[in-house]
KOLMINU-300122 format. One record per residue: z, y, x of N, C-alpha, C in turn; residue in one letter; residue number from 1. Coordinates in nm, 4 decimals. Example, Ala and Ser with C-alpha at 12.3 -4.5 7.8 and 13.67 -1.06 7.14 Angstrom:
2
+----------+----------+----------+----------+----------+----------+----------+----------+----------+----+-----+
:      n_z :      n_y :      n_x :     ca_z :     ca_y :     ca_x :      c_z :      c_y :      c_x : aa :   i :
+----------+----------+----------+----------+----------+----------+----------+----------+----------+----+-----+
:   0.7800 :  -0.5690 :   1.3190 :   0.7800 :  -0.4500 :   1.2300 :   0.7800 :  -0.3300 :   1.3200 :  A :   1 :
:   0.7080 :  -0.2250 :   1.2850 :   0.7140 :  -0.1060 :   1.3670 :   0.7870 :   0.0030 :   1.2900 :  S :   2 :
+----------+----------+----------+----------+----------+----------+----------+----------+----------+----+-----+
END
This chain:
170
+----------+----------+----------+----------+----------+----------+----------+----------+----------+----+-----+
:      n_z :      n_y :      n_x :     ca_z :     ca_y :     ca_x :      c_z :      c_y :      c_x : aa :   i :
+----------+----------+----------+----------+----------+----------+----------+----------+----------+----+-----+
:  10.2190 :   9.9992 :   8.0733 :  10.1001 :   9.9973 :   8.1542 :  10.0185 :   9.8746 :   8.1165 :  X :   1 :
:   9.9500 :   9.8150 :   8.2091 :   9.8827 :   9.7184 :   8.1708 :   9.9137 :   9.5939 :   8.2414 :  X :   2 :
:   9.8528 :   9.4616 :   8.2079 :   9.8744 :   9.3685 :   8.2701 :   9.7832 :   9.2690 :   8.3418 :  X :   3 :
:   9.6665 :   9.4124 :   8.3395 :   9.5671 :   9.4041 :   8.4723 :   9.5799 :   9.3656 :   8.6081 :  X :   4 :
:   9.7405 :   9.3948 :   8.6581 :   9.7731 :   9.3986 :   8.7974 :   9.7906 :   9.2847 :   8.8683 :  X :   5 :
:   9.7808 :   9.1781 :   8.7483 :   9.7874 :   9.0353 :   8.7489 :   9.6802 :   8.9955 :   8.8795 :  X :   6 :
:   9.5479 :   9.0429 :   8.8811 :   9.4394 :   9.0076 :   8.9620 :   9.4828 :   9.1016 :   9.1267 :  X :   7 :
:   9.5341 :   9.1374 :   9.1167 :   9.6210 :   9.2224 :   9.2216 :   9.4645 :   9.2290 :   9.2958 :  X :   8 :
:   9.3646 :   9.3249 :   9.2152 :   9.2460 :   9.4253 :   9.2894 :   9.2754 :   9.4943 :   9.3704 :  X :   9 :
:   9.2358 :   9.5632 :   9.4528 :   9.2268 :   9.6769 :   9.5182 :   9.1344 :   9.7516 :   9.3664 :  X :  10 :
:   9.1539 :   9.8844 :   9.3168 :   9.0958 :   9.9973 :   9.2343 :   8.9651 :  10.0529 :   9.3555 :  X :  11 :
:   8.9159 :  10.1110 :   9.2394 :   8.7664 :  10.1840 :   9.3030 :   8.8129 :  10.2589 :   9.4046 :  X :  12 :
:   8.7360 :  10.2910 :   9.5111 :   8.8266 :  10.3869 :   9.5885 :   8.7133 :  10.5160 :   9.5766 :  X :  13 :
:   8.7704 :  10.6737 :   9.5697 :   8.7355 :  10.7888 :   9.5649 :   8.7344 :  10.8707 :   9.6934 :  X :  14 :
:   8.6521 :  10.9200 :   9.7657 :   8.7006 :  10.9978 :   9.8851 :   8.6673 :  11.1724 :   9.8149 :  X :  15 :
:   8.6264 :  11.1800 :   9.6998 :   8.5694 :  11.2559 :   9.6729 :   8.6626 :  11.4135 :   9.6014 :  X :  16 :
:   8.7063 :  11.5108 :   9.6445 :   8.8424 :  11.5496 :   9.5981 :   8.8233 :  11.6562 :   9.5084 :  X :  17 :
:   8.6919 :  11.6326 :   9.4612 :   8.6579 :  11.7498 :   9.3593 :   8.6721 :  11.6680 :   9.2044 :  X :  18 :
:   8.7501 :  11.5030 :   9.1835 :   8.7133 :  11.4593 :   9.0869 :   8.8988 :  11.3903 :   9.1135 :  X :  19 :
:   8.9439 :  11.3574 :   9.0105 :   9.0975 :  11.3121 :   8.9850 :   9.0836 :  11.1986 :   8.9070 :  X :  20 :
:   9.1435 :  11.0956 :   8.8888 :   9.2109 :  11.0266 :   8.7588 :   9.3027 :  11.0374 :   8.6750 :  X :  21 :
:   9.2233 :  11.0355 :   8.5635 :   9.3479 :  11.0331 :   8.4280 :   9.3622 :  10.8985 :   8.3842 :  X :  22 :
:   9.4841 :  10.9019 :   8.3802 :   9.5364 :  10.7521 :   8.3310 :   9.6212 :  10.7998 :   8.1884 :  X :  23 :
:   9.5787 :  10.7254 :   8.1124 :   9.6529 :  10.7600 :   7.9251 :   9.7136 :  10.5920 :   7.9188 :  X :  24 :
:   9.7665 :  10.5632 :   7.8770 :   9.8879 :  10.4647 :   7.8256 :   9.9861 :  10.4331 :   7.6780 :  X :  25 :
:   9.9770 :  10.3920 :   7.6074 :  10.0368 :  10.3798 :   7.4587 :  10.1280 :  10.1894 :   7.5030 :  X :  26 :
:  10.2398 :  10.2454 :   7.4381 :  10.3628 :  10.1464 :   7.4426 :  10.4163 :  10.1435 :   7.2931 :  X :  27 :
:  10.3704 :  10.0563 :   7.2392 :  10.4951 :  10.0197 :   7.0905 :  10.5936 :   9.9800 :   7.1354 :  X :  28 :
:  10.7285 :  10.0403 :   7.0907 :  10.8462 :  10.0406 :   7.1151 :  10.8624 :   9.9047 :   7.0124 :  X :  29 :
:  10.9755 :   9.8137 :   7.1015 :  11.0452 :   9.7370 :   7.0082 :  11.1874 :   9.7700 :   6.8997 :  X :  30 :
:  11.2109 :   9.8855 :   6.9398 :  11.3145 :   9.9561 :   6.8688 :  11.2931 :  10.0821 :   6.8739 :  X :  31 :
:  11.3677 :  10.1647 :   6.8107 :  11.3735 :  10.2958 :   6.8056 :  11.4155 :  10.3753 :   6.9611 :  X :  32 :
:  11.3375 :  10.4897 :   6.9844 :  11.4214 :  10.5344 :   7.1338 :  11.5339 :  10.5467 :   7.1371 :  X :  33 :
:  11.6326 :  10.5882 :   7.0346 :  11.7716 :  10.6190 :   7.0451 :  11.8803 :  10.4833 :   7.0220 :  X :  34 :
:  11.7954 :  10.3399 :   7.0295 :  11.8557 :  10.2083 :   6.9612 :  11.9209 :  10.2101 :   7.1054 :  X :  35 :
:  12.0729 :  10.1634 :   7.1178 :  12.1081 :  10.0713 :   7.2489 :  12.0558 :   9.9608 :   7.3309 :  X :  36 :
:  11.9379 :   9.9133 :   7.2563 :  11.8894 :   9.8268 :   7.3274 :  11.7388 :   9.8555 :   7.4021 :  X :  37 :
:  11.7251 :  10.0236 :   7.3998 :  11.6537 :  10.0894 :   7.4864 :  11.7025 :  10.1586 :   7.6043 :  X :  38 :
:  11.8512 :  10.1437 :   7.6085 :  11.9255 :  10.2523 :   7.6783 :  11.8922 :  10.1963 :   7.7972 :  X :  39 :
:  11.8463 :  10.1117 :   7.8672 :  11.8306 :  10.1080 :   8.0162 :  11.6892 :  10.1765 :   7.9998 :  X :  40 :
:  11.5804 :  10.1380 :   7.9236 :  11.4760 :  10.1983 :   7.9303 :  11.4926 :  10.3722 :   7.9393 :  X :  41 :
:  11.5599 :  10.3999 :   7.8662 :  11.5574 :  10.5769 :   7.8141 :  11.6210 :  10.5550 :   7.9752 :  X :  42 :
:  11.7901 :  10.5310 :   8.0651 :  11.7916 :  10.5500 :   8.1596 :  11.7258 :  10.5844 :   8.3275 :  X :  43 :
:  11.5893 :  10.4532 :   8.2275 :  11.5059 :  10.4631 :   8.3839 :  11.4230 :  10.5946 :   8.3900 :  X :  44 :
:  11.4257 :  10.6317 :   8.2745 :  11.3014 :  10.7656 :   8.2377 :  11.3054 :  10.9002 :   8.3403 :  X :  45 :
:  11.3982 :  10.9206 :   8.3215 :  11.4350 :  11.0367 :   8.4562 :  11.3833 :  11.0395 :   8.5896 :  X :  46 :
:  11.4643 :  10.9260 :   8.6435 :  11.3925 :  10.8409 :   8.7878 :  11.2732 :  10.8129 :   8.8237 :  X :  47 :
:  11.2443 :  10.7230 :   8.7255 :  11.1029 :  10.6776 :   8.7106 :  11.0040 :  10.8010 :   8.7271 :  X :  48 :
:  11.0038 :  10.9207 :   8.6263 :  10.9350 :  11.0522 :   8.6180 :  10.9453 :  11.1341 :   8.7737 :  X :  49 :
:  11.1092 :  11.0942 :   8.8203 :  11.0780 :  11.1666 :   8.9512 :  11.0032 :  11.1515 :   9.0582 :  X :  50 :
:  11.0167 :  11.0603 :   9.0734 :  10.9604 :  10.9377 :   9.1404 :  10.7615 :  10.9546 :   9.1507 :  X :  51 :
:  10.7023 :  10.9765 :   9.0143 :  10.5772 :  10.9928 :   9.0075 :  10.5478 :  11.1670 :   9.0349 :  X :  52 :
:  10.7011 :  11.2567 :   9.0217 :  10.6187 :  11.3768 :   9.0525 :  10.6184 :  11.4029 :   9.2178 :  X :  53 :
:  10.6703 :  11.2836 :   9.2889 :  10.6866 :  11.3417 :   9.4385 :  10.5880 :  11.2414 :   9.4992 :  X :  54 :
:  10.5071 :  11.1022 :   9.4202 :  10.4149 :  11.0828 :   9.4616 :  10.3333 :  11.1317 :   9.5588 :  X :  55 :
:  10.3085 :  11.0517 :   9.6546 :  10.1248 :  11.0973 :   9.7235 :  10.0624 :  11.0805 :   9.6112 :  X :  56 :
:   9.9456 :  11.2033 :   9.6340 :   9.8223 :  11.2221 :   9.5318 :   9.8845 :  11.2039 :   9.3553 :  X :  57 :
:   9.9796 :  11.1893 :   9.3256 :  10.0269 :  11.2871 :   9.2034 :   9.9665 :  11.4378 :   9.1404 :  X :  58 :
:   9.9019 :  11.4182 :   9.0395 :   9.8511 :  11.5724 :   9.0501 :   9.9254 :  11.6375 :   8.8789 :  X :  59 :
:   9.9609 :  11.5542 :   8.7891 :   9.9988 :  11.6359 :   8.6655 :  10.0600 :  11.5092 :   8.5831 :  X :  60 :
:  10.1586 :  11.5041 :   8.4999 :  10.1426 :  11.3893 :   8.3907 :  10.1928 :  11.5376 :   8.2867 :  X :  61 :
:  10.2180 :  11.4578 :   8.1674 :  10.2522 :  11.4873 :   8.0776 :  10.3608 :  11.5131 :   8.0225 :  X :  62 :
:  10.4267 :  11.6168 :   7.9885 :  10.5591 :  11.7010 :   7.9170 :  10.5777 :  11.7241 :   7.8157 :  X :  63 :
:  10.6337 :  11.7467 :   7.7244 :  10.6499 :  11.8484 :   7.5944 :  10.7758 :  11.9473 :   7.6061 :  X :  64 :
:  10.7362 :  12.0672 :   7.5482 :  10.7901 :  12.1984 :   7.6110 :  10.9320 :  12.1759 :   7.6015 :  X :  65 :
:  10.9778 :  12.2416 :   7.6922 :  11.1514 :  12.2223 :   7.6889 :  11.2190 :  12.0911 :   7.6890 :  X :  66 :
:  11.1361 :  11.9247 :   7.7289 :  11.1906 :  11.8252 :   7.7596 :  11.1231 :  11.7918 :   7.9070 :  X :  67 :
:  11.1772 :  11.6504 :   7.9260 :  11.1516 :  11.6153 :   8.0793 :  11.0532 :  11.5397 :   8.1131 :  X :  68 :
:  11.0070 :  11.4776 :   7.9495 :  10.8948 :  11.3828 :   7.9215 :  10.8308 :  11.4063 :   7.7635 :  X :  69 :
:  10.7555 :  11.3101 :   7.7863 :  10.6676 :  11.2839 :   7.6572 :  10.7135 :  11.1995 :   7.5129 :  X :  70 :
:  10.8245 :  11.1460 :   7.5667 :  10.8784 :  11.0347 :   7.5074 :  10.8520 :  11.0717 :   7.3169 :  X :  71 :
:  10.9149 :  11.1837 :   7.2822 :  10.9159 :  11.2654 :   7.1217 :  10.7798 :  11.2668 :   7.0875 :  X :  72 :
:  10.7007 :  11.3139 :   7.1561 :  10.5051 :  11.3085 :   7.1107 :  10.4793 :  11.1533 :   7.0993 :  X :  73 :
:  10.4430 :  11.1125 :   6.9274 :  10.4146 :  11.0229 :   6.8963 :  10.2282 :  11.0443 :   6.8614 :  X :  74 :
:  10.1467 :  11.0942 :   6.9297 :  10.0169 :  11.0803 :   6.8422 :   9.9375 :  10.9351 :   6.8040 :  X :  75 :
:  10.0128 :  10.8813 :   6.8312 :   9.9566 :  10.7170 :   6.8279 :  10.0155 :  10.6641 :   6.7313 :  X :  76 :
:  10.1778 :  10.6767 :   6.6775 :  10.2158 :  10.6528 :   6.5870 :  10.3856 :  10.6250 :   6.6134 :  X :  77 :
:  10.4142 :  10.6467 :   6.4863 :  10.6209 :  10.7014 :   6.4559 :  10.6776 :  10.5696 :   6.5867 :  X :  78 :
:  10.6745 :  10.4607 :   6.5916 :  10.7286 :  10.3696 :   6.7322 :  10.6564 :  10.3407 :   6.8765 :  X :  79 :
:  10.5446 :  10.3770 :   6.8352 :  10.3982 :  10.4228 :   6.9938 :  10.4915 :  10.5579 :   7.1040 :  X :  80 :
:  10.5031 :  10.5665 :   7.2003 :  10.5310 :  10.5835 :   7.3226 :  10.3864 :  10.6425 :   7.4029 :  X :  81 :
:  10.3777 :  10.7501 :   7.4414 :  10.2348 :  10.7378 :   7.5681 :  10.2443 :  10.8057 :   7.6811 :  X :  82 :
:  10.2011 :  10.7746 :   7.7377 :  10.2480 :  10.8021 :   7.9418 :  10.0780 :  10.8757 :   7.9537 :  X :  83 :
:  10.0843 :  10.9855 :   8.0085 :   9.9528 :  11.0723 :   8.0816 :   9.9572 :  11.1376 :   8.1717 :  X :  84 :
:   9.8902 :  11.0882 :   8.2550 :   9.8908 :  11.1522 :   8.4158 :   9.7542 :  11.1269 :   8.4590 :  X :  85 :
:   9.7541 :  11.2614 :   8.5479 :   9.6256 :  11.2390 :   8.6502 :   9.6673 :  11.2260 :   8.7857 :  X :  86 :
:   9.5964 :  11.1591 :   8.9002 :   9.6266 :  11.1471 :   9.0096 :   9.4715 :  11.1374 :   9.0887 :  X :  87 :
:   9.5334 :  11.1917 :   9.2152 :   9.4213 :  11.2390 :   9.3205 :   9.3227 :  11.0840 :   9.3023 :  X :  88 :
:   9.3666 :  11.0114 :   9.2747 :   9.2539 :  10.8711 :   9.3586 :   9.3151 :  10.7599 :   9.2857 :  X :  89 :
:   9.2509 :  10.6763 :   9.2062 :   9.2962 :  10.5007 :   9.1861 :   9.3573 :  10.4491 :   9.2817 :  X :  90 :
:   9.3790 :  10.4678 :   9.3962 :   9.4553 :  10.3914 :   9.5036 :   9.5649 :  10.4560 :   9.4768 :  X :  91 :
:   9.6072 :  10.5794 :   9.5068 :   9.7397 :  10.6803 :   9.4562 :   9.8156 :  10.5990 :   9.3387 :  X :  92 :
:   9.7326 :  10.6026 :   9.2164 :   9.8197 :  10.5546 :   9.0912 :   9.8639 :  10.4296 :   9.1074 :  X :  93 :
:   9.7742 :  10.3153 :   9.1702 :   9.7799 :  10.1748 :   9.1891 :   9.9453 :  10.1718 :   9.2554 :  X :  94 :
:   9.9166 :  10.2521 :   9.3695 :  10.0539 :  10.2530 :   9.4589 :  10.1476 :  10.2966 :   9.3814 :  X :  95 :
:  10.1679 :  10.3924 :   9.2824 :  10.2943 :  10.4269 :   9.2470 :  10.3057 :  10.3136 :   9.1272 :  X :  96 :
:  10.2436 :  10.2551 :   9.0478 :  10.2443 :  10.1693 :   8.9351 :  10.2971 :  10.0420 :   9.0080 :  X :  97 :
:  10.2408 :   9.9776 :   9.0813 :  10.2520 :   9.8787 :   9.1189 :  10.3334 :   9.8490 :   9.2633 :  X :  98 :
:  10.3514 :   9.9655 :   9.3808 :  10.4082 :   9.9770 :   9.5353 :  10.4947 :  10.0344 :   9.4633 :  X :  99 :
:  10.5455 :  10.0786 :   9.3722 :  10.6877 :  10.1961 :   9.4055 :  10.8282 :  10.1354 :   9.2813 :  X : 100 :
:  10.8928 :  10.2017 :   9.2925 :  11.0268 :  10.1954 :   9.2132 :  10.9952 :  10.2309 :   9.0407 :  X : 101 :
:  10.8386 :  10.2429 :   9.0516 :  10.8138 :  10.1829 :   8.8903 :  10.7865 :  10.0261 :   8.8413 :  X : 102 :
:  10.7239 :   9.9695 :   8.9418 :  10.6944 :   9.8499 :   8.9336 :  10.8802 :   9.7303 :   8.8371 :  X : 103 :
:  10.9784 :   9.8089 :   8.8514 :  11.0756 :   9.7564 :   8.8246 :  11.0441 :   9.7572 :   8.6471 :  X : 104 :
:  11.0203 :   9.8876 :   8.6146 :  11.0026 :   9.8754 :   8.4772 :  10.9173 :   9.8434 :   8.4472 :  X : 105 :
:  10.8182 :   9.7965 :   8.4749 :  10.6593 :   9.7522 :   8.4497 :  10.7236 :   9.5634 :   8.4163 :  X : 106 :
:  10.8129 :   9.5406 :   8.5314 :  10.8495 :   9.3736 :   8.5125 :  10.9313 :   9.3747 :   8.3963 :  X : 107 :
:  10.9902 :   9.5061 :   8.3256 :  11.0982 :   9.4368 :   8.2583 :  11.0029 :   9.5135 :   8.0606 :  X : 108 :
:  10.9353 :   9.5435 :   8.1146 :  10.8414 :   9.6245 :   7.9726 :  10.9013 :   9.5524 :   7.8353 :  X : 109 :
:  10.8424 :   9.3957 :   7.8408 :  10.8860 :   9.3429 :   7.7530 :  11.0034 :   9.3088 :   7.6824 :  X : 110 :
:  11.0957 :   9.3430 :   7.7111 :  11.2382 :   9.4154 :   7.6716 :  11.2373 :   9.4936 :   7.5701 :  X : 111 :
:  11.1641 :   9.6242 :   7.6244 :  11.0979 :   9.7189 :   7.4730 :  11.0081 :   9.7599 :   7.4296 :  X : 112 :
:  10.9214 :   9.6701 :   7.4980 :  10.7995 :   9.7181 :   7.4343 :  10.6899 :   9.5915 :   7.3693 :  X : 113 :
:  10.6346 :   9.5852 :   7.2613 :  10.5493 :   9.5180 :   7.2420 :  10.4043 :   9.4922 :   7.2935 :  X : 114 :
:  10.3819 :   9.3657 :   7.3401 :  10.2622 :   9.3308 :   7.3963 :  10.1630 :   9.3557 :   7.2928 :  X : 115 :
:  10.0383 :   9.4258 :   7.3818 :   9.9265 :   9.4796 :   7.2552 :   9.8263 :   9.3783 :   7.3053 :  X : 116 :
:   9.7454 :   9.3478 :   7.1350 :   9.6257 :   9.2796 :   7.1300 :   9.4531 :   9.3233 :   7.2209 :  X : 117 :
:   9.4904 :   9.4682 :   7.1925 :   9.3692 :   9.5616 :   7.2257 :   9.4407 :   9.6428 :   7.3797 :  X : 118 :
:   9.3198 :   9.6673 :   7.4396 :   9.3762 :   9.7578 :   7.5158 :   9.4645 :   9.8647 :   7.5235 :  X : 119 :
:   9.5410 :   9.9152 :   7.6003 :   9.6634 :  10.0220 :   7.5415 :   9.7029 :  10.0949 :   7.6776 :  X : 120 :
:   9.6188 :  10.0948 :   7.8145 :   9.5921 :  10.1508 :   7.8809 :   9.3930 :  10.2128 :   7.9465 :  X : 121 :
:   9.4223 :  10.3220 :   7.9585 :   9.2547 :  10.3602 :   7.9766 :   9.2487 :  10.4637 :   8.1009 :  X : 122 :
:   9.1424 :  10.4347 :   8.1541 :   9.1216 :  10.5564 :   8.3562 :   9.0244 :  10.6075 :   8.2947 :  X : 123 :
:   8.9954 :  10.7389 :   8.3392 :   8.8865 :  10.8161 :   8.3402 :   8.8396 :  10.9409 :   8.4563 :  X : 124 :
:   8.8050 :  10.9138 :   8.4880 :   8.7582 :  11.0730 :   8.6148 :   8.7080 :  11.1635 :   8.5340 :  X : 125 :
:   8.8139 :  11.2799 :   8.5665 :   8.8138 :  11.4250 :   8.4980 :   8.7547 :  11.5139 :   8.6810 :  X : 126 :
:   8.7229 :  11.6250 :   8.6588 :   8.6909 :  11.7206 :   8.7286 :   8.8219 :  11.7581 :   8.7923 :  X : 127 :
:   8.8484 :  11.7701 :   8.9301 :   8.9899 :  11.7875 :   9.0334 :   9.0247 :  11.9744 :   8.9442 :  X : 128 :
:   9.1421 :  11.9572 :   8.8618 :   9.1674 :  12.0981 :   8.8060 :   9.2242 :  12.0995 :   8.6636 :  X : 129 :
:   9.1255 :  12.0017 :   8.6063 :   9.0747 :  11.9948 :   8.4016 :   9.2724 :  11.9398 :   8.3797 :  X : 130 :
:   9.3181 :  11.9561 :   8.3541 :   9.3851 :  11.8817 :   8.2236 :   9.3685 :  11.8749 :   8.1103 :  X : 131 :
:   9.3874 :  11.6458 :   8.0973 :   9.2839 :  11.6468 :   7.9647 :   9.3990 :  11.6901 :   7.8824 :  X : 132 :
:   9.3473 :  11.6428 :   7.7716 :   9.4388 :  11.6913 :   7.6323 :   9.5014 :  11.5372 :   7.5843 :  X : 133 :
:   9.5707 :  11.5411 :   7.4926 :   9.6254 :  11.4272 :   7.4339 :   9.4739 :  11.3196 :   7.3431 :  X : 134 :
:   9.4439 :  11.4534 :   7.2892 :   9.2986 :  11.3758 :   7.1993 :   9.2484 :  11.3334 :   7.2599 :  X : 135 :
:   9.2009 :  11.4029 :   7.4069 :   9.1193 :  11.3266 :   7.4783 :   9.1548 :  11.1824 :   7.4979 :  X : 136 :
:   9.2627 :  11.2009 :   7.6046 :   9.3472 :  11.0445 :   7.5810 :   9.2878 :  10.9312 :   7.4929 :  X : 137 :
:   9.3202 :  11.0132 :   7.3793 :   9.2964 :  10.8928 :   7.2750 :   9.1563 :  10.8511 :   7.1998 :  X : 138 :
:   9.0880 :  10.9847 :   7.2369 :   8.9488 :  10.9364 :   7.2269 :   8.8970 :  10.8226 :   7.3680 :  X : 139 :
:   8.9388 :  10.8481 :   7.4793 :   8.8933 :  10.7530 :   7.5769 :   8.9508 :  10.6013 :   7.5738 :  X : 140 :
:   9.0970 :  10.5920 :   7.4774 :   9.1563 :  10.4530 :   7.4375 :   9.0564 :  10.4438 :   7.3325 :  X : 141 :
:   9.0040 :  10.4741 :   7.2523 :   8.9568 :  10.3904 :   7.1527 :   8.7862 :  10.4074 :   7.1665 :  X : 142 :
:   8.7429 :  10.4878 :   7.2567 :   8.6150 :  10.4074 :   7.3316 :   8.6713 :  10.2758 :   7.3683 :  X : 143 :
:   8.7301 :  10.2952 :   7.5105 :   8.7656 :  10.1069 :   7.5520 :   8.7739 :  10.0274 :   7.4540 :  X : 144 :
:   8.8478 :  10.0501 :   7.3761 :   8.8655 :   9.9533 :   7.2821 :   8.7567 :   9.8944 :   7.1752 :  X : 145 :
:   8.6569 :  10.0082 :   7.1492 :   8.5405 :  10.0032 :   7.0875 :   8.4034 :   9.9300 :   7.1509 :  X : 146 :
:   8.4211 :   9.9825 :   7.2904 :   8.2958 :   9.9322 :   7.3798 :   8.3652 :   9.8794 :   7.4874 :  X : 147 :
:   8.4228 :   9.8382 :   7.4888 :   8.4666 :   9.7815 :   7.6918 :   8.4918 :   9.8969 :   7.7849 :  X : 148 :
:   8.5014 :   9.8279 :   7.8970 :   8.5327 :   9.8924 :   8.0439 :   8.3397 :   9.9758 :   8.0891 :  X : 149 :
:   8.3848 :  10.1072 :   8.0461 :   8.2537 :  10.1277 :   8.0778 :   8.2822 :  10.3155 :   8.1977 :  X : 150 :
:   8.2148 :  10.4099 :   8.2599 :   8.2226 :  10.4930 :   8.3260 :   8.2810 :  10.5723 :   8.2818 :  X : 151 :
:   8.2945 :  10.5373 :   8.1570 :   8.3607 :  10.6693 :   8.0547 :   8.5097 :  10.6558 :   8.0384 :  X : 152 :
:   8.5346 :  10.4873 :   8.0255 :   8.6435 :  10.4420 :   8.0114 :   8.6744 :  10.3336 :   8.0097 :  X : 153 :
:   8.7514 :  10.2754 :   8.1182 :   8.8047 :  10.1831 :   8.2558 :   8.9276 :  10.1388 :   8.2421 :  X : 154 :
:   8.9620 :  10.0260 :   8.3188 :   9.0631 :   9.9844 :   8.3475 :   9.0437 :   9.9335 :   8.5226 :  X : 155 :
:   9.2195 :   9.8944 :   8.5664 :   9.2237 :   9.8710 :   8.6934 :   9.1423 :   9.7755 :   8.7657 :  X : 156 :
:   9.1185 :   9.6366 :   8.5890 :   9.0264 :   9.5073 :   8.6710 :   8.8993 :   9.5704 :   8.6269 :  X : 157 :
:   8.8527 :   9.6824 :   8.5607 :   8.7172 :   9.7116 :   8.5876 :   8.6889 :   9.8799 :   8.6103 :  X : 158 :
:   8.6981 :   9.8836 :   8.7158 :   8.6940 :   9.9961 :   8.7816 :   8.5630 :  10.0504 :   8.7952 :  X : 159 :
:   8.5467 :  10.1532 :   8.7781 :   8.4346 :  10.2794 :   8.8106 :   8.4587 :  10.3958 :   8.9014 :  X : 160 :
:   8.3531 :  10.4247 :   8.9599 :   8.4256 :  10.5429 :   9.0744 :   8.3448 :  10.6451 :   8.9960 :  X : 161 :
:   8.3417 :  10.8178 :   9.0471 :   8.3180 :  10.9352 :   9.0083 :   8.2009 :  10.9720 :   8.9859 :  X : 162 :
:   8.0888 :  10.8513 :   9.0799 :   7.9734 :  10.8726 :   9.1034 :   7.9496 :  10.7705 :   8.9837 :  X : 163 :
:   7.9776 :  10.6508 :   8.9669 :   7.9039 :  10.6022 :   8.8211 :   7.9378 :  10.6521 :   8.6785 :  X : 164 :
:   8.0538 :  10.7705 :   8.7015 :   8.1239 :  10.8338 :   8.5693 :   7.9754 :  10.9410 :   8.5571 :  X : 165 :
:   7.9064 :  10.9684 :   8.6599 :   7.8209 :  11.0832 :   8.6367 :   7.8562 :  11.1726 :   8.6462 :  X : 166 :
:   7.9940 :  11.2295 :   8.7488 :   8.0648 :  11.3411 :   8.7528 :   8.0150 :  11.3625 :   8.8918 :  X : 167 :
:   7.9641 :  11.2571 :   8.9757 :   7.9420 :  11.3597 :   9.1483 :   7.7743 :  11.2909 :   9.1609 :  X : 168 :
:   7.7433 :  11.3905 :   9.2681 :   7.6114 :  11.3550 :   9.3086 :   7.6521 :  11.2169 :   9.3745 :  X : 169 :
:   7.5054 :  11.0933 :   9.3589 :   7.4969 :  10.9818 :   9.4187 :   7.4644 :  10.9902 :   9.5285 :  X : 170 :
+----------+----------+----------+----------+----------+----------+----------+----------+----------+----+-----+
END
């Protein structure tokens, strides 16, 4: 995730339930997934996943067919990792990232994962329904990364709500 949470914001808040957040995420692994010195990480994966599908305002993350996660989909690259989910509201995700029994692996990241130079988490308000795609994802990481925190594509310390994405009437 990111290490935005540092400013411990309150996120944009949404009352609006025709519009969701997608949150995309890329993690360079410090080892291989199958190395022993991921095995608490690969352990927490299960939990952790359950945990976000029984969420309040949880609305979708990301699978690959016939596993439990995403972990095998490398589109970022052969040791890159990426987490995708949408959720009802920035307050929803905030709470499960930061209020819940993920926050454990968020403290211990650096264990296996490498700290990135560039951004490597990105928010976006999709339409309450759309699931984005992976490209999308990664077209909205490398806007941020190209142009900043902008309506299109956000982070937690610079937040946009639905109405400056240009997705709801003002």
């Amino acid at each position: 995730m990111t290490d935005d949470h540092r400013a411990q914001r309150t996120p944009a808040r949404t009352e609006d339930p025709r519009y969701h957040l997608a949150q995309f995420n890329v993690a360079t692994m410090r080892f291989p997934l199958d190395d022993p010195r991921m095995a608490e990480f690969v352990e927490m994966l299960d939990p952790v996943n359950a945990l976000a599908d029984t969420a309040p305002g949880f609305v979708w993350r990301l699978v690959e067919d016939g596993q439990p996660d995403a972990t095998r989909m490398r589109p970022a690259g052969d040791d890159v990792i990426v987490t995708f989910s949408v959720w009802e509201s920035a307050e929803a995700l905030w709470d499960f990232v930061y209020r819940s029994g993920h926050l454990e692996s968020m403290r211990r990241r650096r264990e296996w994962f490498l700290r990135h130079a560039e951004a490597h988490l990105v928010l976006w308000w999709v339409p309450a329904g759309h699931v984005p795609t992976v490209e999308e994802g990664m077209e909205r990481l490398a806007l941020l990364r190209a142009e900043g925190p902008s309506p299109r594509a956000f982070t937690f310390a610079s937040p946009f709500t639905a109405e400056e994405a240009g997705l709801a009437p003002v």
